[in-house]
C-alpha positions as CSV (number, residue, x, y, z in Angstrom):
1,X,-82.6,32.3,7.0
2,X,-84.4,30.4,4.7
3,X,-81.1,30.6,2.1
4,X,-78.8,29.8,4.3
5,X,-80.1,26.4,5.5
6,X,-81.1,25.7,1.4
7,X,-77.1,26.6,1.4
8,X,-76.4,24.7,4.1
9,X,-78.2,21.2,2.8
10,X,-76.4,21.8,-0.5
11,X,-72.9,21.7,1.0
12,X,-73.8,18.7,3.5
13,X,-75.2,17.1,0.1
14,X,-72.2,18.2,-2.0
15,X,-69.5,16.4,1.0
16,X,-71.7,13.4,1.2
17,X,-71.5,13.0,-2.3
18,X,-67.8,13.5,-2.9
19,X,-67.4,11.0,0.3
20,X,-69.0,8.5,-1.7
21,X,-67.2,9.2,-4.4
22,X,-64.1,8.8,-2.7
23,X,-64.7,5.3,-0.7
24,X,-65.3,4.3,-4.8
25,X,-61.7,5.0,-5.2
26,X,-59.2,2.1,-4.7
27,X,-56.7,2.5,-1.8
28,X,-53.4,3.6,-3.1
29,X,-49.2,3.6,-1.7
30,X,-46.8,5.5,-2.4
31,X,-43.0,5.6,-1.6
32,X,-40.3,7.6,-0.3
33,X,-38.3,6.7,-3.8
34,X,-39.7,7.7,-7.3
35,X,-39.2,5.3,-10.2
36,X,-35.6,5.2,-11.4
37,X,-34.4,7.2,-8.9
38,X,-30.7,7.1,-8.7
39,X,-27.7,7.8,-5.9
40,X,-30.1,6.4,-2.7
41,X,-28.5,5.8,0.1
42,X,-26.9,2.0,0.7
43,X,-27.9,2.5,5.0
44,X,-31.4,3.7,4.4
45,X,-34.8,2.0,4.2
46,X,-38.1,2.4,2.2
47,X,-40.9,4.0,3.3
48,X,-44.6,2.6,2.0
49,X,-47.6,5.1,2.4
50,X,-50.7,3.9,2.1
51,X,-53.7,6.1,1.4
52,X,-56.1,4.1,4.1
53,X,-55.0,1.3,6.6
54,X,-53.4,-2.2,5.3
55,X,-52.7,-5.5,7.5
56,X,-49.5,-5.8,8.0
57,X,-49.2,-9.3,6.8
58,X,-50.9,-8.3,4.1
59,X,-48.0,-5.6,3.2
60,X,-45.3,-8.3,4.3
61,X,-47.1,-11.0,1.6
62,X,-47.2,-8.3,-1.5
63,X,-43.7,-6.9,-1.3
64,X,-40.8,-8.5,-3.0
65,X,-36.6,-7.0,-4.1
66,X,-34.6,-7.8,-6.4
67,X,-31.7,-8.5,-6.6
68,X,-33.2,-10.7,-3.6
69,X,-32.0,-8.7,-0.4
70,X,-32.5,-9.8,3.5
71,X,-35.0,-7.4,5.4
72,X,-38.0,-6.8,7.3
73,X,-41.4,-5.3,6.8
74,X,-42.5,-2.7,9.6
75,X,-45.5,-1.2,10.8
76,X,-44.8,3.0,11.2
77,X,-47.9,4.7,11.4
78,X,-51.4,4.4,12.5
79,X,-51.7,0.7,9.4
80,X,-50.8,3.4,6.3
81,X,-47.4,3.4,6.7
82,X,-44.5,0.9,7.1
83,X,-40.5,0.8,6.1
84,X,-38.9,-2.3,4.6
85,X,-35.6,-2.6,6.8
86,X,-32.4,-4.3,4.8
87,X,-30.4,-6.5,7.4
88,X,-27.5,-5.1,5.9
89,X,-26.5,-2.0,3.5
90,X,-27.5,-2.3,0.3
91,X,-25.0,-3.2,-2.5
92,X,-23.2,-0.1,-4.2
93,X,-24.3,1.0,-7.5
94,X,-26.9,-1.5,-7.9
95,X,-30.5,-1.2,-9.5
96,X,-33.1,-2.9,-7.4
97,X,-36.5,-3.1,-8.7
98,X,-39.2,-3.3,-5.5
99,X,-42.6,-5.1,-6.7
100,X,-45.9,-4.6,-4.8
101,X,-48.4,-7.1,-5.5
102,X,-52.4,-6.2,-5.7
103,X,-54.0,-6.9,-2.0
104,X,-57.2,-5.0,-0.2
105,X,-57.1,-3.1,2.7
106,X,-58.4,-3.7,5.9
107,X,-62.4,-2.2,4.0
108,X,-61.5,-4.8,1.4
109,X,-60.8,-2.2,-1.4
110,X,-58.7,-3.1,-3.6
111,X,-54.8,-1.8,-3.5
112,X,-53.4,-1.7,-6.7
113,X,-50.1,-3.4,-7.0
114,X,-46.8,-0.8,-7.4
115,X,-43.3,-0.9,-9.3
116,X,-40.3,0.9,-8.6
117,X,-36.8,0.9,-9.9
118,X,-33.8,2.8,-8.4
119,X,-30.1,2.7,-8.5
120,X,-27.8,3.3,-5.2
121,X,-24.7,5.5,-4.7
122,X,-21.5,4.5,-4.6
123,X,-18.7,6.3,-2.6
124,X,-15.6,5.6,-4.5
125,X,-12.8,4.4,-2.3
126,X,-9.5,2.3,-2.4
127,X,-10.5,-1.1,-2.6
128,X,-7.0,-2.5,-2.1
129,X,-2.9,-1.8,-2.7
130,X,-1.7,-5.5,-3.9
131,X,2.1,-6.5,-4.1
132,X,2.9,-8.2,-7.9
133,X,2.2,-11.8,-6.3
134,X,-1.8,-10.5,-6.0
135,X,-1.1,-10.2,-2.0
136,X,-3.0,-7.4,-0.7
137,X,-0.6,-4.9,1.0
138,X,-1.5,-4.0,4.9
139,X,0.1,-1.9,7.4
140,X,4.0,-3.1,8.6
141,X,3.9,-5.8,5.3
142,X,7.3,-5.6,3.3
143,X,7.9,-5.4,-0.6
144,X,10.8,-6.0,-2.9
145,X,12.9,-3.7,-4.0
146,X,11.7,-1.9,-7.7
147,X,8.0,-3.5,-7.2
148,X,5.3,-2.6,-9.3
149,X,2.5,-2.3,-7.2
150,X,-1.8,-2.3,-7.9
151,X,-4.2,0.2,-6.6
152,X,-7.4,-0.9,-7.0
153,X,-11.0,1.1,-6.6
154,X,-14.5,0.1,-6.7
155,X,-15.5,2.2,-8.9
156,X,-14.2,3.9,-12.7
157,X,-11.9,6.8,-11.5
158,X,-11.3,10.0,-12.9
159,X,-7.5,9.7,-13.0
160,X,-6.1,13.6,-13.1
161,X,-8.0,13.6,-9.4
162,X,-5.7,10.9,-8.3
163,X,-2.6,11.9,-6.3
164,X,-0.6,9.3,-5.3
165,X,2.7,9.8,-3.4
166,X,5.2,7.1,-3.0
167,X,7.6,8.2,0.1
168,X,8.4,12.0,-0.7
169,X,7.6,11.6,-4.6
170,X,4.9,11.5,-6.5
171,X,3.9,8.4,-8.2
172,X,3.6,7.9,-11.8
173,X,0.0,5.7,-12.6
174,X,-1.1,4.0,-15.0
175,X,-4.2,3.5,-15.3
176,X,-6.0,-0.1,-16.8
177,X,-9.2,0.5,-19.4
178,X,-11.5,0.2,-17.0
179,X,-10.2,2.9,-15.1
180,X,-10.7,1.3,-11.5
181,X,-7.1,0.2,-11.1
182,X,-3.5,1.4,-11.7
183,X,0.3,0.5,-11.5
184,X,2.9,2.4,-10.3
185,X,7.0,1.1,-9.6
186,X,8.5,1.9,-6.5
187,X,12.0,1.7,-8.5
188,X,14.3,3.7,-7.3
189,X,13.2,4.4,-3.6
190,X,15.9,3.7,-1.1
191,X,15.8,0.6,1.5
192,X,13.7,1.2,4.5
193,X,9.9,2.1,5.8
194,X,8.3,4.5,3.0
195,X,4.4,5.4,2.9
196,X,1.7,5.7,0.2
197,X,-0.9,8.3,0.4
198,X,-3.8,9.0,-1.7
199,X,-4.5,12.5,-1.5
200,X,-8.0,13.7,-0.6
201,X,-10.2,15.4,-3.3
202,X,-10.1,12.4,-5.8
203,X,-13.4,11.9,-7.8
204,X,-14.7,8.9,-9.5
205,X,-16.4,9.3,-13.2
206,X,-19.6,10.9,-12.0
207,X,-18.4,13.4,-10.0
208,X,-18.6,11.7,-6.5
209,X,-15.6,12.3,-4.0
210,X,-13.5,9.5,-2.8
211,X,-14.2,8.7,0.8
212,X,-11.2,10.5,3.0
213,X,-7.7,10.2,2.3
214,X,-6.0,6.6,2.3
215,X,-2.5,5.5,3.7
216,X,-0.1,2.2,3.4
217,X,2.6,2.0,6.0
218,X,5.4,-0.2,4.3
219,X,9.0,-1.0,3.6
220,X,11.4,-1.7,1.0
221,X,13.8,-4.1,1.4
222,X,15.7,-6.7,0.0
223,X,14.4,-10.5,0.2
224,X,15.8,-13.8,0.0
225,X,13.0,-15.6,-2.5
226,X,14.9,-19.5,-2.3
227,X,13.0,-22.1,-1.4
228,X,13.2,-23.0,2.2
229,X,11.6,-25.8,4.9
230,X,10.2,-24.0,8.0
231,X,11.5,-25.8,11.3
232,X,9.5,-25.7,14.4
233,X,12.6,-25.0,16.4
234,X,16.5,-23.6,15.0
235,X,18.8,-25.8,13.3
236,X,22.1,-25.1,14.0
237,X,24.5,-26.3,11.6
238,X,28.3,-25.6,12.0
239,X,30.2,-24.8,8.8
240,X,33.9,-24.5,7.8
241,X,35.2,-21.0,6.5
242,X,38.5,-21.8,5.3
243,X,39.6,-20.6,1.6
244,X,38.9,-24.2,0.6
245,X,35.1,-24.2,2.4
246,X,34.5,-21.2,0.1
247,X,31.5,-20.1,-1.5
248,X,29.8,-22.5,1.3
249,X,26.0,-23.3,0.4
250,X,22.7,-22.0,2.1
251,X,24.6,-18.8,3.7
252,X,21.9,-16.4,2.2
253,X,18.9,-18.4,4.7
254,X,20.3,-17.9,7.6
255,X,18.5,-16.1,9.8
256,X,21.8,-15.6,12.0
257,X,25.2,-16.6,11.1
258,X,28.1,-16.2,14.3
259,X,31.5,-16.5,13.2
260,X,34.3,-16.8,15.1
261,X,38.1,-17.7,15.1
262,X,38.5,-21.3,16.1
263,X,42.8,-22.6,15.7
264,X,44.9,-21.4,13.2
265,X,43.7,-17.8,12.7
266,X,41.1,-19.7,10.6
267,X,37.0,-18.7,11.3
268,X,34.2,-21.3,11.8
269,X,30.8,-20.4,11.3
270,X,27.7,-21.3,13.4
271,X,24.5,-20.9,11.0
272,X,21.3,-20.6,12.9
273,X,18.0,-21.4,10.6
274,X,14.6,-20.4,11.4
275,X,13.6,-21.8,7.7
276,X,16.6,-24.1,6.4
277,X,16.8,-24.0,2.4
278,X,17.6,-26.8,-0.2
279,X,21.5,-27.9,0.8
280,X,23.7,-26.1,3.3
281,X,26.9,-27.2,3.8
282,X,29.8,-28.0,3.9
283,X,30.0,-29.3,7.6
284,X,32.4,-29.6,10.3
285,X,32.7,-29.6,13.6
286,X,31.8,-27.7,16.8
287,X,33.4,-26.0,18.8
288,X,33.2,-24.8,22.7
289,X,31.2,-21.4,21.1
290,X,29.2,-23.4,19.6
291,X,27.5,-25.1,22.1
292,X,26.6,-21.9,23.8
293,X,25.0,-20.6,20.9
294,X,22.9,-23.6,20.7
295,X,22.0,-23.3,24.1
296,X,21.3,-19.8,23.8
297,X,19.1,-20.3,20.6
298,X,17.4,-23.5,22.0
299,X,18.1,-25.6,19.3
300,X,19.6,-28.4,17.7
301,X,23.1,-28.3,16.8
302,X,24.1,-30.4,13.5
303,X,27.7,-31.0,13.1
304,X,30.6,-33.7,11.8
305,X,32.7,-34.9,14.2
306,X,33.4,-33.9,17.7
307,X,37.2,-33.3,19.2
308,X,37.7,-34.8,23.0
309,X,37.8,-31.7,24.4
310,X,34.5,-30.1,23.1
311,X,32.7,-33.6,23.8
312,X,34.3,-33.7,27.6
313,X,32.3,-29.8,27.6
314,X,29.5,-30.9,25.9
315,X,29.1,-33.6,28.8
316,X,29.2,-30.8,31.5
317,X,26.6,-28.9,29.8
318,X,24.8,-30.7,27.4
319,X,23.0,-29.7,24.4
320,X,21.1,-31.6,21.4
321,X,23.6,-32.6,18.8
322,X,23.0,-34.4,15.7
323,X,26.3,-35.9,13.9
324,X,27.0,-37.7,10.9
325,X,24.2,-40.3,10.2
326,X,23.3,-42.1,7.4
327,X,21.0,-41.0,5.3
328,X,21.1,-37.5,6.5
329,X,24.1,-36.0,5.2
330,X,26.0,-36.6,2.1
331,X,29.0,-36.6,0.5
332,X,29.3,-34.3,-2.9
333,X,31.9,-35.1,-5.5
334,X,31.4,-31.0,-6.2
335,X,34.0,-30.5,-3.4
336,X,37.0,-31.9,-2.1
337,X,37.3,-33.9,1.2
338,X,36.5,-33.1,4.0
339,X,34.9,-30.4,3.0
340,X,32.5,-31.9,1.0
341,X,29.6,-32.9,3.5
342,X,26.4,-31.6,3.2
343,X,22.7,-31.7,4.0
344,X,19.3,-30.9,2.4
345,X,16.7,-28.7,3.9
346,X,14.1,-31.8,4.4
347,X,16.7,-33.9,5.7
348,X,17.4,-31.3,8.2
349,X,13.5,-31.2,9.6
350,X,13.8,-35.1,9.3
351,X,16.5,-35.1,12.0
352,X,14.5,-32.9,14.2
353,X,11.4,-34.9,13.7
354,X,12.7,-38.4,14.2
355,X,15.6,-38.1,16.7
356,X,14.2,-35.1,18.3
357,X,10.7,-34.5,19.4
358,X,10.9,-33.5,23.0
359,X,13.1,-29.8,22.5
360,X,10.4,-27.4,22.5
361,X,9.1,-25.3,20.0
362,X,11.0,-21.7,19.6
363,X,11.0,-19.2,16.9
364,X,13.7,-16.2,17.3
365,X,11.8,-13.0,17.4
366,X,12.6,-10.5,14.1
367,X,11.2,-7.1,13.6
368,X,12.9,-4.2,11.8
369,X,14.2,-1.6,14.3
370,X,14.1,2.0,14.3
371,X,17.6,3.2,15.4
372,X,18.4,7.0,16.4
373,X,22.0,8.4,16.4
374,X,24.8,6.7,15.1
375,X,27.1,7.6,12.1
376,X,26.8,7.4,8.7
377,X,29.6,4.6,8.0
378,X,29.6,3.2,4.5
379,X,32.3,0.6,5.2
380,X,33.7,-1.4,8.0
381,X,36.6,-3.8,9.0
382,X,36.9,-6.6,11.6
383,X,40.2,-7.2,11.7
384,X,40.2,-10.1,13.7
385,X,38.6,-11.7,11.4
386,X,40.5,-10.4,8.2
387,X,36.8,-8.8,7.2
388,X,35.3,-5.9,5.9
389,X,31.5,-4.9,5.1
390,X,30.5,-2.4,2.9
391,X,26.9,-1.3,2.8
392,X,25.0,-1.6,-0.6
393,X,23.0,1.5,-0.8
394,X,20.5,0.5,-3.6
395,X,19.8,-3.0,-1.6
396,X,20.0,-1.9,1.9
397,X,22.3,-4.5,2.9
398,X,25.8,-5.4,3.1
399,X,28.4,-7.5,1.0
400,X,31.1,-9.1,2.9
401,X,34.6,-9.8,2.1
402,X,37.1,-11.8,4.0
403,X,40.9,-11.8,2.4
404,X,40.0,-10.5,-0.5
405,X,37.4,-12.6,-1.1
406,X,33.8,-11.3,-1.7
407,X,31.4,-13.6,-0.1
408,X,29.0,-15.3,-2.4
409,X,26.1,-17.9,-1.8
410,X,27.4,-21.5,-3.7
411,X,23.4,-22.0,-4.2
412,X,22.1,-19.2,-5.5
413,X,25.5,-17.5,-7.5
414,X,25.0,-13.9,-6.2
415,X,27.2,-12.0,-3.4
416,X,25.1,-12.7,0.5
417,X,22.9,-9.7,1.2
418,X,23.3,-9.2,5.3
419,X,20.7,-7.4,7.0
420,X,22.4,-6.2,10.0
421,X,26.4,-6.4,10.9
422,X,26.9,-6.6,14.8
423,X,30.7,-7.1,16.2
424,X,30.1,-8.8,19.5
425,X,33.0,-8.1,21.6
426,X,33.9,-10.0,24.6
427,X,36.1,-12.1,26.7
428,X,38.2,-14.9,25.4
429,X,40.2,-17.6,27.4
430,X,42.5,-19.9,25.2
431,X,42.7,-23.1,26.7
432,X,45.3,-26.1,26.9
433,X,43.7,-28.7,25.7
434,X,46.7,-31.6,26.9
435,X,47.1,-33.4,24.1
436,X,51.2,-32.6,24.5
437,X,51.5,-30.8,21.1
438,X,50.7,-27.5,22.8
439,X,47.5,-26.9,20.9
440,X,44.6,-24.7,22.4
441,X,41.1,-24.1,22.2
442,X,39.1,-20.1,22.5
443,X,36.5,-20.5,24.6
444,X,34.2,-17.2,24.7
445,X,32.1,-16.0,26.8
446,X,28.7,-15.6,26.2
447,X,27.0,-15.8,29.4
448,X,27.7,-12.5,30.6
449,X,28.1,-8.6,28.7
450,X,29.8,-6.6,26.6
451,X,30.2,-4.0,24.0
452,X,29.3,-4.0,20.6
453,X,29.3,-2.5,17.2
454,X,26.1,-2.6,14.9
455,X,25.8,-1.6,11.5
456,X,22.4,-1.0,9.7
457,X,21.4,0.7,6.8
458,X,24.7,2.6,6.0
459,X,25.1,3.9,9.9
460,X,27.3,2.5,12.5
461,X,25.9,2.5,16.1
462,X,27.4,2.1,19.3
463,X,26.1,-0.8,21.5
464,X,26.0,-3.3,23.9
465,X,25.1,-6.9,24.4
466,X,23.9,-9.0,27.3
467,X,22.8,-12.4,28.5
468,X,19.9,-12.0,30.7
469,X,19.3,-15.7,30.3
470,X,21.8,-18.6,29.8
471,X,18.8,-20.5,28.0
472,X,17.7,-17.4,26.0
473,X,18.9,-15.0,23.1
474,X,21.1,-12.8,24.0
475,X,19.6,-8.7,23.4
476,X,20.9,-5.9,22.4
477,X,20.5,-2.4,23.1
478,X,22.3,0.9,22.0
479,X,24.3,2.9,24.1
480,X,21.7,5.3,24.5
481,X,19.6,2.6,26.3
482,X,17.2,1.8,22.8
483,X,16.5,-1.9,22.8
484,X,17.4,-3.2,19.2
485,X,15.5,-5.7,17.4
486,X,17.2,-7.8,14.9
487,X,15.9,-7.5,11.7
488,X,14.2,-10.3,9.1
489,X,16.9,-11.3,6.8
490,X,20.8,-12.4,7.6
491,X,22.1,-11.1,11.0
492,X,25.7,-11.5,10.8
493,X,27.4,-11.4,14.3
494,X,31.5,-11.4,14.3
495,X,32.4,-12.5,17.9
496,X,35.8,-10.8,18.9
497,X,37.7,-9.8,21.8
């Protein structure tokens, strides 16, 4: 008995003492990271574990991050633990370093101050696909023809990993020194919507996966590069198509171009601009089509001359005209009289700036369709119009040639690159227009429905057209009900009977 109290007093005296040792011991932390620690988490936060209770402002005062970082100090746990929150994820393969300074606990023992270093992950990932002008590349954005595009990552890649398809083939990279970026050409890929994938499984230099798989919905097509003046509502600008007229100037802009006969068996063009280039001409007058086109298209109709008969319509149903002034147009001595009168883009937003304000603002809707059915057609004839239209496979477009004569743009020195071919047939009235020489005028109609033809992309649809609005653009829809869109680019409409 007497032992085991002896015993008893020694380990009561042996606890005491290592108590007292203890509370000699300065309070320590710890944390949830060790000291060059590498691939933490961006989205986490750092835990601090103290070995006896600390103020929290006392915690808040001693900690400091760099690189500096937004964040908050937090009380966890009973004063011996806290988390220091980040506001936002952490930077990407980045090496902060995490200071403690010295500070006493709530016993006033000292806390020795703390260091640590670590390093966060990255997860490798597609930073961006850029067209050759620097542009990044989204969803439904177009590219030229043969472009050599940039895939960028944020991280150095390990390139046999990276599969890249391009459409239906795979794409050839190559890959800069620094291994986060590479080219590749989308040469030879037909006209139209194409897709790039990145293939999942890639890896970046140390191993980690790239995040998911990555896909850019796009399209190939061709594009008119000129240099153009937007308008804030169409300029319609009537042009000559004679075998004299020809190559006119500023064809290629055009986001429609209607031509029809007018006397003689001779065509007349009505050119409707959404963004008017550099010079466009020649000019010549209107005609009774035109001023339902303009009416249709809501915008201003720019012309030289006027007969009797089409001013007497134009005064039953008006529409904004500009003619010949001053200052505006031009004569060239680069063609022969009269068809030799011209005007420049700025001149044309001039006009509509400082004669007409009040016509409201109106921008004819363009998006590429997606047609179903039709025939694989690689050329076509209008006869009416002595035509024919043969589709360019490599440019997704089609030339034009009119007796014999391949269409060209005077401006730019290359053949016209048309988007979209639709033969708009409807009724036709020729009318007597008195003068006693027995001369007549075609007046179309425009104002109701009909059938059409459209060609697009090598394929010949059946169609029809209607005007739902006598102030509004007239639609289109295949026979199989499918509205059709007209695309970006030149819309050439032959109106026949």
């Amino acid at each position: 008995m007497f032992a085991a109290i002896i015993a008893l007093i020694v380990v009561i005296a042996g606890a005491g003492a290592f108590l007292a040792y203890e509370n000699t011991l300065p309070t320590t932390v710890s944390a949830n990271v060790g000291n060059g620690q590498k691939d933490i988490p961006t989205d986490g936060s750092l835990l601090l574990n103290y070995s006896r209770p600390v103020a929290l402002d006392a915690v808040k005062s001693a900690f400091s991050i760099a690189p500096a970082t937004d964040g908050e100090v937090t009380a966890i746990s009973g004063g011996t633990q806290y988390a220091w929150v980040p506001s936002k994820p952490l930077a990407e393969l980045t090496t902060y370093t995490v200071d403690l300074k010295p500070i006493v606990d709530v016993g006033h023992r000292r806390v020795s101050g703390a260091h640590w270093t670590f390093t966060t992950i990255i997860i490798p990932r597609v930073i961006a696909i850029t067209a050759p002008d620097g542009t990044p590349l989204k969803d439904g954005m177009e590219i030229d023809l043969a472009s050599t595009l940039k895939l960028t990552f944020n991280d150095a890649m390990e390139p046999v990993t990276i599969n890249v398809t391009v459409g239906t083939r795979q794409a050839t990279l190559k890959w800069a020194d620094d291994l986060k970026s590479a080219t590749f050409s989308t040469a030879g890929l037909p006209s139209g919507p194409v897709e790039v994938q990145i293939a999942p499984g890639g890896r970046d230099q140390t191993g980690h996966l790239v995040a998911g798989s990555f896909t850019l919905k796009t399209g190939v097509y061709w594009h008119d590069h000129e240099h153009t003046v937007a308008l804030r509502y169409p300029a319609l600008i009537q042009i000559p198509n004679d075998s004299f007229a020809r190559d006119q100037n500023g064809l290629q802009a055009a986001s429609v171009i209607f031509e029809y006969l007018a006397e003689g068996g001779i065509t007349r063009l009505t050119a409707m601009y959404q963004n008017v280039p550099n010079v466009v001409g020649p000019m010549r007058s209107a005609r009774f089509i035109s001023l339902k086109i303009a009416r249709h298209y809501r915008g201003l109709l720019f012309q030289s001359g006027e007969s009797p008969a089409t001013r007497a319509r134009a005064a039953r149903d008006p529409v904004p005209q500009f003619f010949d002034v001053i200052g505006y147009q031009y004569r060239t001595s680069a063609r022969y009289a009269p068809d030799n009168l011209m005007i420049n883009g700025d001149k044309v937003l001039a006009a509509q700036s400082n004669y007409f304000k009040g016509i409201g603002s109106f921008t004819l809707p363009k998006a590429r369709p997606v047609l179903t059915g039709g025939s694989p057609v690689p050329s076509a004839s209008v006869a009416e119009h002595y035509s024919t239209y043969k589709y360019d496979a490599a440019t997704g477009t089609y030339t034009k040639t009119e007796q014999g004569h391949l269409y060209s743009d005077a401006t730019l020195h290359q053949p016209i690159r048309i988007e979209m071919v639709i033969v708009l047939h409807t009724t036709e009235q020729l009318l007597d227009i008195g003068d006693g020489h027995g001369a007549y005028i075609h007046d179309y109609d425009l104002d109701s429905s009909g059938y059409a033809t459209i060609l697009y992309k090598g394929v010949q649809y059946g169609a029809s057209w209607k005007s739902t609005d006598r102030n509004g653009p007239l639609t289109f829809a295949l026979n199989n009900g499918q509205p059709v869109s007209l695309p970006p680019g030149l819309v050439w409409i032959d109106v026949t009977r």
